[in-house]
C-alpha positions as a printed NumPy array, in Angstrom:
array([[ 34.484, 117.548, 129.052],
       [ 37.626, 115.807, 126.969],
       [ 40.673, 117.958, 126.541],
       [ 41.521, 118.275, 123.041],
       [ 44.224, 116.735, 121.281],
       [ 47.013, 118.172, 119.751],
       [ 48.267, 116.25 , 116.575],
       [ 52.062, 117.065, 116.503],
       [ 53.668, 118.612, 113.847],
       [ 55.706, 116.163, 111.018],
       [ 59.052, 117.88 , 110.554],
       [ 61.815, 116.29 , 108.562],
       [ 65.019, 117.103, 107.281],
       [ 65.989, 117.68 , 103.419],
       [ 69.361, 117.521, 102.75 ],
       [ 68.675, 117.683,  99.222],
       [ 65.567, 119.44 ,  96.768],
       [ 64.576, 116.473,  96.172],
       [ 64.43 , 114.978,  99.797],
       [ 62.487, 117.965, 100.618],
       [ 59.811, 118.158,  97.749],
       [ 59.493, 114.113,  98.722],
       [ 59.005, 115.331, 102.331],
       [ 56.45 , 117.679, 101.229],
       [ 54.64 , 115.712,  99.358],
       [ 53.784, 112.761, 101.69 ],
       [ 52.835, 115.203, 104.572],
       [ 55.605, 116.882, 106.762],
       [ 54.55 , 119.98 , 108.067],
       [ 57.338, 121.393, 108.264],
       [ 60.819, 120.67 , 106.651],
       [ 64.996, 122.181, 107.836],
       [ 67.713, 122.534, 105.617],
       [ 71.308, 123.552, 105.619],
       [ 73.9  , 125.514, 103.508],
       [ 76.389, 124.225, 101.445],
       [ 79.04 , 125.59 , 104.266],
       [ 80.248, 125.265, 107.655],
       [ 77.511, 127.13 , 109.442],
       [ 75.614, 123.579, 108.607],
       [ 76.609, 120.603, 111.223],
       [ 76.072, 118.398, 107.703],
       [ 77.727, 119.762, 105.476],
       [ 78.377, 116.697, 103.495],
       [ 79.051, 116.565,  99.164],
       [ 76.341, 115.851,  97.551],
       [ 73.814, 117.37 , 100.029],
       [ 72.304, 120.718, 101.569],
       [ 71.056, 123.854,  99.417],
       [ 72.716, 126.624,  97.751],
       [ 70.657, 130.081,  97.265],
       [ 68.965, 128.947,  94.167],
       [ 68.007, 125.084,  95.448],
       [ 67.388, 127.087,  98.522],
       [ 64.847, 129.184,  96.792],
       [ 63.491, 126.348,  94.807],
       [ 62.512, 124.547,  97.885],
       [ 61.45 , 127.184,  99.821],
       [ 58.733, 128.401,  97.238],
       [ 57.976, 124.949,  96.518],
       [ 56.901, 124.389, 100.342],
       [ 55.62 , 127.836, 101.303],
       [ 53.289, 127.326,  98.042],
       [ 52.011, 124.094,  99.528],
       [ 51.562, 125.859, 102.788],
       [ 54.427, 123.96 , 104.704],
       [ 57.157, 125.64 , 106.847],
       [ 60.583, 125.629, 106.18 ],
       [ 63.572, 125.706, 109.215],
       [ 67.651, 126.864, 108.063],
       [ 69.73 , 124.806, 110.875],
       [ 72.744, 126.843, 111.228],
       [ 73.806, 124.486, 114.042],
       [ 77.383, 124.777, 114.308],
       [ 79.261, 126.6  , 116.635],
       [ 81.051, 130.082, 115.367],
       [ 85.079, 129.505, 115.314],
       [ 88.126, 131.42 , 116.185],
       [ 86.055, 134.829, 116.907],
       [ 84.967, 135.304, 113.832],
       [ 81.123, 135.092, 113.896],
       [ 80.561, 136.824, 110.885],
       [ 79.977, 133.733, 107.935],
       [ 77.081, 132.81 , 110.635],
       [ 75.7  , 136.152, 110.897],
       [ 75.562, 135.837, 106.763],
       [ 74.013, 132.358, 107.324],
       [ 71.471, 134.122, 109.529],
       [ 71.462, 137.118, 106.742],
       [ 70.793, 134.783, 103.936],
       [ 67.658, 132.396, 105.82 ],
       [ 65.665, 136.006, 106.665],
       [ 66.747, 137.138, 102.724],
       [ 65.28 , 133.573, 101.368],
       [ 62.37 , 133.82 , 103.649],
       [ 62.486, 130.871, 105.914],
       [ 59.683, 130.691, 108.981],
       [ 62.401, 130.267, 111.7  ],
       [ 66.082, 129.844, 112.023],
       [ 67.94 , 126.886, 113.999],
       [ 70.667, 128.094, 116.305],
       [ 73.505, 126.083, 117.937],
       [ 75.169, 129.202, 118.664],
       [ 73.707, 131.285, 121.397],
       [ 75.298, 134.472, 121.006],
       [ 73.758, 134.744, 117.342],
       [ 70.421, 134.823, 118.673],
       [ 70.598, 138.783, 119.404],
       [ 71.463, 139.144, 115.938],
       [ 69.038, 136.509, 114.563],
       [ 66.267, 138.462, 115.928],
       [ 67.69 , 141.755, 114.595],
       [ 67.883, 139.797, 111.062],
       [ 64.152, 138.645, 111.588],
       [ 63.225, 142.647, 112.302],
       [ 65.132, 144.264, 109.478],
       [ 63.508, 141.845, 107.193],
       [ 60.168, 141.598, 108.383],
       [ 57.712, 143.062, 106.05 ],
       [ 56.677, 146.891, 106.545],
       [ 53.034, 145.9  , 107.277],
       [ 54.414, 143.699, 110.49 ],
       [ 54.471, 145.259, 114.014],
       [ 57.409, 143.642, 116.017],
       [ 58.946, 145.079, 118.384],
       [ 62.093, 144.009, 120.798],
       [ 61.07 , 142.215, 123.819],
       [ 61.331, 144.066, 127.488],
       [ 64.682, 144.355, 128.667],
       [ 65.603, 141.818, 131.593],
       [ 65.49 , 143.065, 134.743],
       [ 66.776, 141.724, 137.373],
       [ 64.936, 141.308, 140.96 ]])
């Protein structure tokens, strides 16, 4: 008997609405953007989404029944974490499918973002505690 084969998933970046709808439209699967701030490694003028381009794109992709990544791949500075844990605030609020981390210590509160805003018909639940052996 063959094994079946996987066809891997197409995902590209959009730094802009219009990068992304292009990416859409000639067959990524999946597409990541950033905020217009420093919670995005490329933050550059000119590119990445604000929440209504964010929105925009989102909807635009989710309607064509793509997926949509937020990288929020830079590192939180000088102890304050908290524009990232907006970052992570804002991709549950706009409804992306996953979040990009840099920052491991935002993961805890990534997945408590991901809970809060998960839809009341949904049944997650923390994972088991670590244990050790």
């Amino acid at each position: 008997m063959l094994a079946s084969r996987t066809v891997p998933e197409l995902v590209c970046p959009a730094g802009s609405l219009p990068a992304l709808k292009a990416a859409v439209d000639n067959g990524a699967d999946t597409v990541y953007l950033g905020l217009k701030n420093d919670t995005n490694a490329r933050n550059f003028a000119g590119l990445n989404f604000d929440d209504t381009t964010a929105r925009t794109g989102i909807r635009y992709a989710h309607e064509r029944g793509r997926k949509v990544l937020m990288a929020i791949n830079t590192y939180a500075q000088g102890g304050d974490i908290s524009r990232w844990q907006r970052a992570v605030d804002e991709a549950a609020d706009l409804g992306v499918d996953a979040v990009i981390l840099a920052d491991l210590g935002l993961m805890a509160y990534a997945r408590g973002a991901a809970i809060r805003n998960c839809a009341c018909t949904c049944r997650c639940k923390a994972p088991p505690p670590i244990t050790k052996p």
